[in-house]
PDB file as gemmi writes it, atoms N, CA and C in Angstrom:
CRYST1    1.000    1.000    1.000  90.00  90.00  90.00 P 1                      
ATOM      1  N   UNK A   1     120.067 105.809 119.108  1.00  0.00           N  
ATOM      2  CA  UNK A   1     118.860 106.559 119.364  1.00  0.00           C  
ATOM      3  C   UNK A   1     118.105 106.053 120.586  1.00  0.00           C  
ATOM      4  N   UNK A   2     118.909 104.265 121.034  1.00  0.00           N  
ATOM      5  CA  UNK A   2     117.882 104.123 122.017  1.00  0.00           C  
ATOM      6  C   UNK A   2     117.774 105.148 123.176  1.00  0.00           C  
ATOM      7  N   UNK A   3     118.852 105.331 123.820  1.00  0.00           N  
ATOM      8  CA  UNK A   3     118.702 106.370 125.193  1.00  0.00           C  
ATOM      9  C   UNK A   3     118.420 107.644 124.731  1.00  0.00           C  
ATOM     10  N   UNK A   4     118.077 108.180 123.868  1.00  0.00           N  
ATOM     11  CA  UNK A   4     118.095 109.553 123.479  1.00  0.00           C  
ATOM     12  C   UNK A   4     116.590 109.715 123.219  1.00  0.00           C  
ATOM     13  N   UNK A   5     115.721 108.895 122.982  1.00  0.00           N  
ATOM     14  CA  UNK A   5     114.528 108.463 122.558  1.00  0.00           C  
ATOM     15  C   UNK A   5     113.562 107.706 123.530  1.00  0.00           C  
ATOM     16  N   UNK A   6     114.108 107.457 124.246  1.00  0.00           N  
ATOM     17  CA  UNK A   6     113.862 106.343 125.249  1.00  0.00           C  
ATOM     18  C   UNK A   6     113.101 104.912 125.120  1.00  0.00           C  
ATOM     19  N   UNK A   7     113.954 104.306 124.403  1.00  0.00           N  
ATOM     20  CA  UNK A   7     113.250 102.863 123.746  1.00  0.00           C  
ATOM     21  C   UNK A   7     114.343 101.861 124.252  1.00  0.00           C  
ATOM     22  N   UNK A   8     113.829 100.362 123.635  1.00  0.00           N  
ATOM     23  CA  UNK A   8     114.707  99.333 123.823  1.00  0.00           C  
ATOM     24  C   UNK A   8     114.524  98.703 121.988  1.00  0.00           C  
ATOM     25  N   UNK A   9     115.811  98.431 121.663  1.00  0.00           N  
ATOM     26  CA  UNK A   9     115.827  97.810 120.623  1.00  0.00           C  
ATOM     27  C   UNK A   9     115.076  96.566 120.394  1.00  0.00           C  
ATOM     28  N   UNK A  10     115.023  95.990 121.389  1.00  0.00           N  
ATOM     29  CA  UNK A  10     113.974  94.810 121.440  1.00  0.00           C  
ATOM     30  C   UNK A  10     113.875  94.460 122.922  1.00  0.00           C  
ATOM     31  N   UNK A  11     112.620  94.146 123.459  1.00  0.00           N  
ATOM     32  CA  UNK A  11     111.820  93.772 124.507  1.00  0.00           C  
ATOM     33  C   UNK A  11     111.927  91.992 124.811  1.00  0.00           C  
ATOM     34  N   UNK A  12     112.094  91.522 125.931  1.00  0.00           N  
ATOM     35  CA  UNK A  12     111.322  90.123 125.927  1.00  0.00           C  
ATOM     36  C   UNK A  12     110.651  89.839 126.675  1.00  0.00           C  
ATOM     37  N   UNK A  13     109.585  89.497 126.833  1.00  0.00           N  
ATOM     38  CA  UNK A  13     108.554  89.199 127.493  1.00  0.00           C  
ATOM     39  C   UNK A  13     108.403  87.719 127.233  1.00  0.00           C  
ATOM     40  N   UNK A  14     108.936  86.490 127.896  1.00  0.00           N  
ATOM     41  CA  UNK A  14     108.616  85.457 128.537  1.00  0.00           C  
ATOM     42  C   UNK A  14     109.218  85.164 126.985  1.00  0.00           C  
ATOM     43  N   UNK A  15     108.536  83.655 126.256  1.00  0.00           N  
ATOM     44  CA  UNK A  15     109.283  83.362 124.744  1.00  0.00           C  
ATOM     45  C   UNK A  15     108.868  84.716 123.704  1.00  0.00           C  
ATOM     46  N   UNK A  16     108.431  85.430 123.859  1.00  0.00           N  
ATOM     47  CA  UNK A  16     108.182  86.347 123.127  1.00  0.00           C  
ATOM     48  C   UNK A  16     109.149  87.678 123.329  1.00  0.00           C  
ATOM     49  N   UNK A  17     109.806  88.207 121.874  1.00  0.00           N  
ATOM     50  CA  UNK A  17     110.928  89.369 121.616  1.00  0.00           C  
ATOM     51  C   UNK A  17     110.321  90.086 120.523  1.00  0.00           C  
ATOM     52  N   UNK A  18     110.306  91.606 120.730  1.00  0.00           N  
ATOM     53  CA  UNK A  18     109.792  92.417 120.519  1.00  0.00           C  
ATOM     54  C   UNK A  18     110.742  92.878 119.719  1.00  0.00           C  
ATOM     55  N   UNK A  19     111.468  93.288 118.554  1.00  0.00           N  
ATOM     56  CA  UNK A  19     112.326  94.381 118.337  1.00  0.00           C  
ATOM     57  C   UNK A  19     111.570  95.601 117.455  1.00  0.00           C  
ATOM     58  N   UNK A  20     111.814  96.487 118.208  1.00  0.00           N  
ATOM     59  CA  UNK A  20     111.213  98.076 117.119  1.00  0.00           C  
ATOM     60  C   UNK A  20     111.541  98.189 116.280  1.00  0.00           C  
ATOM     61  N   UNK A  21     111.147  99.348 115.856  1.00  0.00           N  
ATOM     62  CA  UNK A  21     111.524  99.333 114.504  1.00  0.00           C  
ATOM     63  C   UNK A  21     113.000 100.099 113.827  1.00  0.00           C  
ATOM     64  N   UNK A  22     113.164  99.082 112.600  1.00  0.00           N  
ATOM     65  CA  UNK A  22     114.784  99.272 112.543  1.00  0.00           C  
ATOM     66  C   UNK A  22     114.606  99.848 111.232  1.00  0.00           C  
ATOM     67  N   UNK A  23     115.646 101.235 111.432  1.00  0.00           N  
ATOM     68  CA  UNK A  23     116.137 101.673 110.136  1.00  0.00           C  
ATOM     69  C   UNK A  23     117.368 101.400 109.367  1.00  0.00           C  
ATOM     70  N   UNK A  24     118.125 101.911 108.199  1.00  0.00           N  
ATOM     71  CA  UNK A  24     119.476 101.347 108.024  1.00  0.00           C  
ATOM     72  C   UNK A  24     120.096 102.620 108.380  1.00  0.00           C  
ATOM     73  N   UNK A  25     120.644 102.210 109.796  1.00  0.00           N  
ATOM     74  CA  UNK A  25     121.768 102.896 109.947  1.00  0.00           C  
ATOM     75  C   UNK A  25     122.882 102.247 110.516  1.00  0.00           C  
ATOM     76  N   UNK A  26     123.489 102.511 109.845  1.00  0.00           N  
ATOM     77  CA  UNK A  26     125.158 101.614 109.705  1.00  0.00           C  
ATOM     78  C   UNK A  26     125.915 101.960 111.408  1.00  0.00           C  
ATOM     79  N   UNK A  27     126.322 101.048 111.357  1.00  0.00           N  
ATOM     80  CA  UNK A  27     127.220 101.233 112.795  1.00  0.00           C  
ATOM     81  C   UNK A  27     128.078 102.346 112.878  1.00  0.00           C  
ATOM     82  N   UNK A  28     128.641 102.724 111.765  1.00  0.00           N  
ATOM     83  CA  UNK A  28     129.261 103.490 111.521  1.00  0.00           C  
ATOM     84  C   UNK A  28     128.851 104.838 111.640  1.00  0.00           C  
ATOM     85  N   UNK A  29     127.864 105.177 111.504  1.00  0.00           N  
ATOM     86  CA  UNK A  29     127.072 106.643 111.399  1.00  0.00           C  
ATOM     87  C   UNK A  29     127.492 106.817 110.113  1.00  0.00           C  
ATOM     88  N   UNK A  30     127.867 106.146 109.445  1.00  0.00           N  
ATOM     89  CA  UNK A  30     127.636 106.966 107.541  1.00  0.00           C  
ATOM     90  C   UNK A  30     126.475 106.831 106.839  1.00  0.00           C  
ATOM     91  N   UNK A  31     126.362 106.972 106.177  1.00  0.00           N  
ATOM     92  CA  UNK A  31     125.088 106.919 105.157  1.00  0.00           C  
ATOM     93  C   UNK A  31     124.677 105.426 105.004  1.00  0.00           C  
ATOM     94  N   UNK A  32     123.482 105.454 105.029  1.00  0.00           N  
ATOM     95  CA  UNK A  32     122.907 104.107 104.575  1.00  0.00           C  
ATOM     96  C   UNK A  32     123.409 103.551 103.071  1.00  0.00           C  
ATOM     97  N   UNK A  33     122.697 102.422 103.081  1.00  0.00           N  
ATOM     98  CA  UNK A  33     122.732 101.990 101.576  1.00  0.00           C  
ATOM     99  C   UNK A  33     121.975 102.867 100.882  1.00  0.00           C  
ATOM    100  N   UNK A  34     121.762 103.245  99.221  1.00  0.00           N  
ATOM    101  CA  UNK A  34     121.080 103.935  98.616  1.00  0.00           C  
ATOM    102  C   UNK A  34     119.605 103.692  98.016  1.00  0.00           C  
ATOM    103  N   UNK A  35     120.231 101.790  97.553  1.00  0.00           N  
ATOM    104  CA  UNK A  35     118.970 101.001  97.359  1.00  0.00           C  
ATOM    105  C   UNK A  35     118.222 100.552  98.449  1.00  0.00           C  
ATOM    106  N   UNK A  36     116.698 100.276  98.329  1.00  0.00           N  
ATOM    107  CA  UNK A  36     116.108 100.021  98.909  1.00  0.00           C  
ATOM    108  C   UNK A  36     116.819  98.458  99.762  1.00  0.00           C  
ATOM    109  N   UNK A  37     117.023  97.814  98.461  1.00  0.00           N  
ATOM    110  CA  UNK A  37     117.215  95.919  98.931  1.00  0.00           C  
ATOM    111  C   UNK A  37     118.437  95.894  99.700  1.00  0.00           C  
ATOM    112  N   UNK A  38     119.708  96.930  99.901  1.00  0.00           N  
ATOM    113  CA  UNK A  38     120.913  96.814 100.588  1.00  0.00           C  
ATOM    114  C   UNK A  38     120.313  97.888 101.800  1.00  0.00           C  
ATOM    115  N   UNK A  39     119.023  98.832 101.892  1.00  0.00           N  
ATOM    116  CA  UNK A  39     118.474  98.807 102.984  1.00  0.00           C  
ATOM    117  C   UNK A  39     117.893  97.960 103.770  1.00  0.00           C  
ATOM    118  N   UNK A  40     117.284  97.409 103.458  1.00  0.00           N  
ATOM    119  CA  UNK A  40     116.506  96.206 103.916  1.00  0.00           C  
ATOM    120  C   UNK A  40     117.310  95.475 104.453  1.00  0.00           C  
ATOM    121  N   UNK A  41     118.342  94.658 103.620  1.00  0.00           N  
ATOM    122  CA  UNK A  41     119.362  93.724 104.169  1.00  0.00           C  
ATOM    123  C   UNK A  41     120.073  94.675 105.620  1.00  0.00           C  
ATOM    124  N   UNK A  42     120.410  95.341 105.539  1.00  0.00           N  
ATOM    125  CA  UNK A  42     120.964  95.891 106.699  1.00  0.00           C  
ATOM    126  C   UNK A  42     120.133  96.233 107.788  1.00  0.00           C  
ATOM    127  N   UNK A  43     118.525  96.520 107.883  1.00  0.00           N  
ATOM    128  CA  UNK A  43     117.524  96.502 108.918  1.00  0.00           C  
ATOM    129  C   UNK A  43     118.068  94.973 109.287  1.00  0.00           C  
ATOM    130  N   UNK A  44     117.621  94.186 108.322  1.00  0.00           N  
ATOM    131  CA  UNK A  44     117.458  92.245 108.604  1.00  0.00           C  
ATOM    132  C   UNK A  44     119.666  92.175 109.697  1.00  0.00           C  
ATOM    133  N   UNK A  45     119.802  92.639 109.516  1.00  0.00           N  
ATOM    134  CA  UNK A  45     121.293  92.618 109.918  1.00  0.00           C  
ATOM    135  C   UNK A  45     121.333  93.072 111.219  1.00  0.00           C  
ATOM    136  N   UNK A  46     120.677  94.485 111.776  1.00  0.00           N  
ATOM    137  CA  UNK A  46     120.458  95.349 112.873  1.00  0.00           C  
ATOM    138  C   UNK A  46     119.687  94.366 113.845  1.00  0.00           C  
ATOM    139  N   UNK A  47     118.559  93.806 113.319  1.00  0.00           N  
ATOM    140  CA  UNK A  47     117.199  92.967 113.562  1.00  0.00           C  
ATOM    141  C   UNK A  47     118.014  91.871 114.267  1.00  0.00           C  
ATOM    142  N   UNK A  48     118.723  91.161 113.592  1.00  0.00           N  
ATOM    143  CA  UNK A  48     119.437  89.837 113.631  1.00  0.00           C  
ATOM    144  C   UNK A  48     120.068  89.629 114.825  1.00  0.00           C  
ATOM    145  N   UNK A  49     121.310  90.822 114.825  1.00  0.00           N  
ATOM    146  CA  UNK A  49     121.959  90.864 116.129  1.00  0.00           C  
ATOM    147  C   UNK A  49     120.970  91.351 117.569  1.00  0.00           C  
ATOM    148  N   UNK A  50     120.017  92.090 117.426  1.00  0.00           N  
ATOM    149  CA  UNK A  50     119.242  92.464 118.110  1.00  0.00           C  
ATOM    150  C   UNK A  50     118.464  90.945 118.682  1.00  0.00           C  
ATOM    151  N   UNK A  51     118.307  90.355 117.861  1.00  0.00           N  
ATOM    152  CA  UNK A  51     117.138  89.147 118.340  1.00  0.00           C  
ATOM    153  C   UNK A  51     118.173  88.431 119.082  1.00  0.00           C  
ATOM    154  N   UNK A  52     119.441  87.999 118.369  1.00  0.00           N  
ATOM    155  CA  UNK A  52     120.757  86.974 119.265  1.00  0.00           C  
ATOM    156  C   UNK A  52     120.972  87.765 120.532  1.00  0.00           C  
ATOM    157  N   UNK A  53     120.897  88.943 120.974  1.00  0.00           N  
ATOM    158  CA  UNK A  53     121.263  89.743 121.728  1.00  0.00           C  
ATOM    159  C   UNK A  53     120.241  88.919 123.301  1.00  0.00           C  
ATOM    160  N   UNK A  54     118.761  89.020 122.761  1.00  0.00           N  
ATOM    161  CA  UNK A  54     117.677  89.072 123.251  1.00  0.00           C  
ATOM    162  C   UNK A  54     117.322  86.900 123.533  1.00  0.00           C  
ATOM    163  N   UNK A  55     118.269  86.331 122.617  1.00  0.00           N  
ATOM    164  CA  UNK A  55     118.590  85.051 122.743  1.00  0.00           C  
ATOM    165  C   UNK A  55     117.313  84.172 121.800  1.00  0.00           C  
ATOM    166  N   UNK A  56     117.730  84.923 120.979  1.00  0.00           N  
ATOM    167  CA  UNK A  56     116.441  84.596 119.409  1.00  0.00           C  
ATOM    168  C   UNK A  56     117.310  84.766 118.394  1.00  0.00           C  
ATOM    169  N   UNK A  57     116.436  84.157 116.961  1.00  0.00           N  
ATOM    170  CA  UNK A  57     117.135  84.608 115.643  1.00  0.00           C  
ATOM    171  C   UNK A  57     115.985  85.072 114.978  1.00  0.00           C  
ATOM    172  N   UNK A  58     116.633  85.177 113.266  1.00  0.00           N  
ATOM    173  CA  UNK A  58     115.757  84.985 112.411  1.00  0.00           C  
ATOM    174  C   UNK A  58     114.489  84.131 112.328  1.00  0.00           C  
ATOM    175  N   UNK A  59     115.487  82.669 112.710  1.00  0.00           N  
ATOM    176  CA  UNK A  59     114.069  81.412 112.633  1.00  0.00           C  
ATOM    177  C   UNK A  59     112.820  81.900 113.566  1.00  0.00           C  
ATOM    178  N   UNK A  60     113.332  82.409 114.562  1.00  0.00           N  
ATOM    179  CA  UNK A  60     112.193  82.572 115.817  1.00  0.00           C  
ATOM    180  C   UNK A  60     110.900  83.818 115.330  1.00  0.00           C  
ATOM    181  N   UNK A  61     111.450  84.621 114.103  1.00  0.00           N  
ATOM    182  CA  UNK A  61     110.441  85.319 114.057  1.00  0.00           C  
ATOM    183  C   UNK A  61     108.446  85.193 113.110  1.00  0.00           C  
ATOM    184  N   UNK A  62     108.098  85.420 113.802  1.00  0.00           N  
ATOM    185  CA  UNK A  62     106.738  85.050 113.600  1.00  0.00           C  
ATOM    186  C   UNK A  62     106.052  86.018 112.671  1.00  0.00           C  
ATOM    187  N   UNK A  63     106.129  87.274 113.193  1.00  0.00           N  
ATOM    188  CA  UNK A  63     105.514  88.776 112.070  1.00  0.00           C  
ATOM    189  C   UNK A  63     106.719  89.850 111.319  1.00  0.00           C  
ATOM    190  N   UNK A  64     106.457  90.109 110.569  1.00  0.00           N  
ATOM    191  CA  UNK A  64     107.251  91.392 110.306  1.00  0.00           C  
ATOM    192  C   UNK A  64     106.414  92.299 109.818  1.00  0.00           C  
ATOM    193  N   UNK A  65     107.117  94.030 110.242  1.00  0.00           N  
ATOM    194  CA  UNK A  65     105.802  95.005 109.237  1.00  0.00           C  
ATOM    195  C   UNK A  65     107.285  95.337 108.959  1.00  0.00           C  
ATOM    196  N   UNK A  66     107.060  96.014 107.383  1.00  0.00           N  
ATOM    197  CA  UNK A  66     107.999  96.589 106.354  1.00  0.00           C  
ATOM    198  C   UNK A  66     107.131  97.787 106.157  1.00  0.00           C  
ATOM    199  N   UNK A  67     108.067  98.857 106.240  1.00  0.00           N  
ATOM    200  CA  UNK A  67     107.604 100.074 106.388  1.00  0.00           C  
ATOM    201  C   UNK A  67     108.516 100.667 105.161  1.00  0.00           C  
ATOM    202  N   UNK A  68     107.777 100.961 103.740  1.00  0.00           N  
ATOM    203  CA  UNK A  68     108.530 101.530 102.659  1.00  0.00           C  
ATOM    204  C   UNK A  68     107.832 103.102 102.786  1.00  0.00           C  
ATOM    205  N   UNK A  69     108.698 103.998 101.746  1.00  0.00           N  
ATOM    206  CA  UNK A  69     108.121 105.166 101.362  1.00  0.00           C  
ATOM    207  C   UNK A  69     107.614 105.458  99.945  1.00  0.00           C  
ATOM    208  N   UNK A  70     108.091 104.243  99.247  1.00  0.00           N  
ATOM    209  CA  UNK A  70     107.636 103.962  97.987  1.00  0.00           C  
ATOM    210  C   UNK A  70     107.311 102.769  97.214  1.00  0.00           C  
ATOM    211  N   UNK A  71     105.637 102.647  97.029  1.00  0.00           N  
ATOM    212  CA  UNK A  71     105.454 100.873  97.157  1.00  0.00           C  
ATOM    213  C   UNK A  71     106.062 100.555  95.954  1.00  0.00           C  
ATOM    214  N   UNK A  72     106.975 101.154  94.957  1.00  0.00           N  
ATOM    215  CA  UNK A  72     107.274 101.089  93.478  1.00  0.00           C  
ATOM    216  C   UNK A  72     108.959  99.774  94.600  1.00  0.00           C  
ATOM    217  N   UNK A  73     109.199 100.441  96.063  1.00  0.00           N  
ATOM    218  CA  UNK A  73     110.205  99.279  96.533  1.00  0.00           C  
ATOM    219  C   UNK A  73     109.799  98.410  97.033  1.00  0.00           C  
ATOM    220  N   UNK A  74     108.679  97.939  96.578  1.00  0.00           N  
ATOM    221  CA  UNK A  74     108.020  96.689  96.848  1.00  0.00           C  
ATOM    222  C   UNK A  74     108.735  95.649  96.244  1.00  0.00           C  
ATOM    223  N   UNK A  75     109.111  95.379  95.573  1.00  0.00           N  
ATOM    224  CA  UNK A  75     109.849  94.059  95.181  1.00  0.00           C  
ATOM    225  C   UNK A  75     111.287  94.123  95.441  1.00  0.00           C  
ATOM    226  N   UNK A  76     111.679  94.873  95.956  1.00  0.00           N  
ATOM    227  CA  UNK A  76     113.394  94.627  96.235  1.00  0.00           C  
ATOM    228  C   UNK A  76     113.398  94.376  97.737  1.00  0.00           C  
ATOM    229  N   UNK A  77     112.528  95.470  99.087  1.00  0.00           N  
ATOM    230  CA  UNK A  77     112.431  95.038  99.693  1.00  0.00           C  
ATOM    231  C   UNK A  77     111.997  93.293 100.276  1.00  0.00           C  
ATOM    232  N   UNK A  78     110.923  93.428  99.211  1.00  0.00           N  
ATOM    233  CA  UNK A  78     110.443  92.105  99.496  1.00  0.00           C  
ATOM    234  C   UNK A  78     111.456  90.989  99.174  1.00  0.00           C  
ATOM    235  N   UNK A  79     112.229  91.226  97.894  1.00  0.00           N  
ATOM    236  CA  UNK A  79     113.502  90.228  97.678  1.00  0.00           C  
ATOM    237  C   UNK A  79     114.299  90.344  99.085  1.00  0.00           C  
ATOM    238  N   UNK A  80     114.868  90.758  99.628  1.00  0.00           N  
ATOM    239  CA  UNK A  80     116.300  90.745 100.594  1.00  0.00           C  
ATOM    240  C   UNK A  80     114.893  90.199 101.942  1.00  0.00           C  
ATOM    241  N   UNK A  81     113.886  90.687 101.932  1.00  0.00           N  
ATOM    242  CA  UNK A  81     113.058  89.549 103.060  1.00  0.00           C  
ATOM    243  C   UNK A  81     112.792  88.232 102.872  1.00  0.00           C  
ATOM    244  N   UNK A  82     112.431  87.814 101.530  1.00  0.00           N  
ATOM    245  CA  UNK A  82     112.461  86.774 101.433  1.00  0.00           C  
ATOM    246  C   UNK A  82     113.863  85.633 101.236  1.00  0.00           C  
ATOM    247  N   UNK A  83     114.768  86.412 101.452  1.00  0.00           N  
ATOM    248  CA  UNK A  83     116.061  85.789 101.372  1.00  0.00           C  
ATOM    249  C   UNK A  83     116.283  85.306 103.077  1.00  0.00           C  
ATOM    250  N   UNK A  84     116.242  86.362 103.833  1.00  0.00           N  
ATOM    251  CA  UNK A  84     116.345  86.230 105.663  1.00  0.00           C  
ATOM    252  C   UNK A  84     114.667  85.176 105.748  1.00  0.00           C  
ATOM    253  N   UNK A  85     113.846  85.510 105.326  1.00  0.00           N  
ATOM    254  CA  UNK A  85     112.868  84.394 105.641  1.00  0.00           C  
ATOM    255  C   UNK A  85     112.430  83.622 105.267  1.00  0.00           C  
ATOM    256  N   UNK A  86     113.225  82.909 103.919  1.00  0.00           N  
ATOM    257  CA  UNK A  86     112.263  82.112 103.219  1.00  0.00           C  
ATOM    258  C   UNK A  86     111.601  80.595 103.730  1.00  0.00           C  
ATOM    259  N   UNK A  87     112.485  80.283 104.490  1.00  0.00           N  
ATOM    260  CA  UNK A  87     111.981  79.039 105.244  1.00  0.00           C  
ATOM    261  C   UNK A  87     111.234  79.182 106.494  1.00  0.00           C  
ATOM    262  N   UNK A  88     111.256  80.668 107.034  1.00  0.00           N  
ATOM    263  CA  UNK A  88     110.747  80.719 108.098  1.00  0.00           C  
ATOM    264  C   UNK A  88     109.226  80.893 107.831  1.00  0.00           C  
ATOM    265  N   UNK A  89     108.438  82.141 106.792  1.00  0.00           N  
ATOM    266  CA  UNK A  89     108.166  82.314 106.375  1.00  0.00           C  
ATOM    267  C   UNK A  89     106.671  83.266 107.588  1.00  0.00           C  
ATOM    268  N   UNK A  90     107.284  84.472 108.328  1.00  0.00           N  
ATOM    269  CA  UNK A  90     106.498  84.568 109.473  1.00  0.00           C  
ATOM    270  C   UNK A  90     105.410  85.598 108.372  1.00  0.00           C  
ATOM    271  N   UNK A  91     104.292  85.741 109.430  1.00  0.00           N  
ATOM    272  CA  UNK A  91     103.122  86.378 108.606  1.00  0.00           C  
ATOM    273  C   UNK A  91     103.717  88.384 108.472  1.00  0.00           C  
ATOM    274  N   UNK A  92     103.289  88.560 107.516  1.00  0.00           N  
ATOM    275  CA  UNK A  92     103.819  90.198 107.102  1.00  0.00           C  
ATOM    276  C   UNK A  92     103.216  91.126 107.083  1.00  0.00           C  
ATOM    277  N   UNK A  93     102.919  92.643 107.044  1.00  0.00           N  
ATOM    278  CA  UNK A  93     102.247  93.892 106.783  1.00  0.00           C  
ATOM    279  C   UNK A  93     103.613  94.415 106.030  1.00  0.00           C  
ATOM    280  N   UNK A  94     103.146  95.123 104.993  1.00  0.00           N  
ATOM    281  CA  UNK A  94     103.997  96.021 104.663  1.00  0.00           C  
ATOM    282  C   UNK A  94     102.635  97.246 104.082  1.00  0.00           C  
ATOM    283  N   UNK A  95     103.604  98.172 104.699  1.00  0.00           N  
ATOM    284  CA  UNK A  95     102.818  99.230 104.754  1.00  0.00           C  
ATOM    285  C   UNK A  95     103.656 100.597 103.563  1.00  0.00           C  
ATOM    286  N   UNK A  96     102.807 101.707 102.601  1.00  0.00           N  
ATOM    287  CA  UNK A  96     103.676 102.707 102.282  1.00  0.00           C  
ATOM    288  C   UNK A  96     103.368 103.564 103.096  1.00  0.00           C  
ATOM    289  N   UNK A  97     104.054 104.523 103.417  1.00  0.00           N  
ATOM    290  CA  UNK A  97     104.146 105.786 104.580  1.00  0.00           C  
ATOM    291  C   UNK A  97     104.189 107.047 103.614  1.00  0.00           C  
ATOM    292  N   UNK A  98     103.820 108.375 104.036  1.00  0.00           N  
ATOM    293  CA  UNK A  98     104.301 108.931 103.749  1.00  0.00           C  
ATOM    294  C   UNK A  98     106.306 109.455 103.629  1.00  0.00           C  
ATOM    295  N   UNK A  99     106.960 109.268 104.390  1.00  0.00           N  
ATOM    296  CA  UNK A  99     108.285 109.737 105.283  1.00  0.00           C  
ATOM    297  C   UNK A  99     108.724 108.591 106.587  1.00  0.00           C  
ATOM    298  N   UNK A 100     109.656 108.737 105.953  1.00  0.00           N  
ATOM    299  CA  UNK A 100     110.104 107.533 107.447  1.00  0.00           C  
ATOM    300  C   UNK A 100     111.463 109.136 108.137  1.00  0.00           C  
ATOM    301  N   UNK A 101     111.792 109.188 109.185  1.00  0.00           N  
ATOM    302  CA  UNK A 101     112.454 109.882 110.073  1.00  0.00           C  
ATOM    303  C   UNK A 101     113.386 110.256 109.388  1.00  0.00           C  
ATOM    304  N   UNK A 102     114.132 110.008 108.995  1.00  0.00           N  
ATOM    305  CA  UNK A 102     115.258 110.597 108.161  1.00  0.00           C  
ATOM    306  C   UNK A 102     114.984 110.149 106.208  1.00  0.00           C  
ATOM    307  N   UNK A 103     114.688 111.124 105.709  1.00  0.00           N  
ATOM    308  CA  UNK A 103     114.411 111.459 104.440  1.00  0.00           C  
ATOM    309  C   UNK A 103     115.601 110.330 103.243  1.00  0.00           C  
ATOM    310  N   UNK A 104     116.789 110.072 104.055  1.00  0.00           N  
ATOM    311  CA  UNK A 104     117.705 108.924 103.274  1.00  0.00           C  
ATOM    312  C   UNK A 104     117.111 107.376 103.650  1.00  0.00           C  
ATOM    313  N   UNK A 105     116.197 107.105 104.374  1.00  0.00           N  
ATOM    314  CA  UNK A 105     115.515 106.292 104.665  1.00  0.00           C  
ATOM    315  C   UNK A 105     114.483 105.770 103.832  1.00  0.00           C  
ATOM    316  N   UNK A 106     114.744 104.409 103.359  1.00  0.00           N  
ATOM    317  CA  UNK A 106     113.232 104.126 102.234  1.00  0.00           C  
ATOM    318  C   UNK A 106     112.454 103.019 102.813  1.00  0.00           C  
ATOM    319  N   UNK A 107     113.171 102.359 103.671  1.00  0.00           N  
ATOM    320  CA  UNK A 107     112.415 101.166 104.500  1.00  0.00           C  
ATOM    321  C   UNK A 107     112.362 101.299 105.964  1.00  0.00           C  
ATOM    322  N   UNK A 108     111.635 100.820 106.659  1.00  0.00           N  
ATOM    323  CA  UNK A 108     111.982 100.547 108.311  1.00  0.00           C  
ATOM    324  C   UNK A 108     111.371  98.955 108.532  1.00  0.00           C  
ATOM    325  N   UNK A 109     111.618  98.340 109.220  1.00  0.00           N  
ATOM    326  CA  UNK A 109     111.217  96.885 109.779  1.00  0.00           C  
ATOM    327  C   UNK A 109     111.243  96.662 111.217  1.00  0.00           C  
ATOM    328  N   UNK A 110     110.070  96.231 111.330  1.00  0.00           N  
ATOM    329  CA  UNK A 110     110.258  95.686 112.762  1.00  0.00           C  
ATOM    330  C   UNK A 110     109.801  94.044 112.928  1.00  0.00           C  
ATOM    331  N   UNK A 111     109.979  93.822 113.636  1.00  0.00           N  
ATOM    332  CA  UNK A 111     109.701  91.902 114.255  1.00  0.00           C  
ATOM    333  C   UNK A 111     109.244  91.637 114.667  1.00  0.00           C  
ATOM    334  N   UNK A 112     108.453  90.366 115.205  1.00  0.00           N  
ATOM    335  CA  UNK A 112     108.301  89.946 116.534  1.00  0.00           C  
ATOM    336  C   UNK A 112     108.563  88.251 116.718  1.00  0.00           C  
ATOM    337  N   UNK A 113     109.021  88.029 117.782  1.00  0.00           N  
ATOM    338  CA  UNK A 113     109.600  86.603 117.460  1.00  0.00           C  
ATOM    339  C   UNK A 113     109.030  85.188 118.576  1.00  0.00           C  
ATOM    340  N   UNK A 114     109.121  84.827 118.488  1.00  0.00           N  
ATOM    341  CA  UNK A 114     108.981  83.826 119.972  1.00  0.00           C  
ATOM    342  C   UNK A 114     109.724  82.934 119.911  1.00  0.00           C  
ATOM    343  N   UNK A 115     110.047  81.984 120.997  1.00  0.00           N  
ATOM    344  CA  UNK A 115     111.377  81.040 121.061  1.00  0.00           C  
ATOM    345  C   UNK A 115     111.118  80.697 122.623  1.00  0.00           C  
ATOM    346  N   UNK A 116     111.387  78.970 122.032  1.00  0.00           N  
ATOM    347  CA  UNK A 116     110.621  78.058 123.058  1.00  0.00           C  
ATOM    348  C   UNK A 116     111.247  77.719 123.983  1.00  0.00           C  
ATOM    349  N   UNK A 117     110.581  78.077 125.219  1.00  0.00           N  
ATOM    350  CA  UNK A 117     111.408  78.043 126.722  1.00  0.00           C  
ATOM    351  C   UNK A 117     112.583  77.032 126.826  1.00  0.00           C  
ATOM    352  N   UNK A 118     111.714  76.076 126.128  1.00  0.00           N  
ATOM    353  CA  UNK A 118     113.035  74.616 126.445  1.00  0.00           C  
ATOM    354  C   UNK A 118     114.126  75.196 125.761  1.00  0.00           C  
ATOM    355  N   UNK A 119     114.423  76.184 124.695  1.00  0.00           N  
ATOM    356  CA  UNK A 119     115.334  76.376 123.952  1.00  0.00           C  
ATOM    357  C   UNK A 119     116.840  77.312 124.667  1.00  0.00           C  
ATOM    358  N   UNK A 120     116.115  78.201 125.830  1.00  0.00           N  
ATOM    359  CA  UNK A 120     116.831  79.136 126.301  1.00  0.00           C  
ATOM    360  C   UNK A 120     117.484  78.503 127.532  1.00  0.00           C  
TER     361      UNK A 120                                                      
END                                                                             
């Protein structure tokens, strides 16, 4: 969707990496996961390679917003985040929406990370 949309999966600006926001969509173009928590895990998966891409990880991230459509997936999302962050432990928003872009969609996530010059 990036060129079609005109975005960047993630931005860096000096130690600071930006990644937008990620839905589960499989590399594949098939269907997402059904559950929320094997959605989630697969944003945290999209996210992941996106941050290594950008020369960051998981550890480096500082915020996340979790974007559900139903706060009743408040605890599964929140399980498969707290699995990718539990030691990191960056500050959070999770928000319910009405609709996220595609109706098979129950979560979206985005990041933001920083990572220390000496590191790169």
């Amino acid at each position: 969707m990036e060129p079609v949309v005109g975005y960047s999966r993630a931005v860096v600006v000096g130690p600071h990496v930006y990644v937008a926001g990620t839905a589960p969509i499989p590399r594949d173009g098939g269907d997402p996961p059904t559950d929320v928590y094997g959605q989630t895990r697969l944003c945290l998966e999209i996210i992941s390679g996106a941050l290594s891409e950008a020369g960051a990880s998981l550890a480096d991230v500082v915020r996340t917003r979790l974007y559900l459509v139903a706060a009743d997936d408040f605890e599964e999302a929140g399980r498969a985040h707290g699995e990718a962050f539990a030691s990191v432990r960056p500050a959070n928003t999770t928000v319910v929406v009405a609709a996220l872009v595609d109706p098979r969609w129950r979560v979206e996530l985005e990041v933001e990370a920083v990572v220390s010059l000496a590191g790169r």
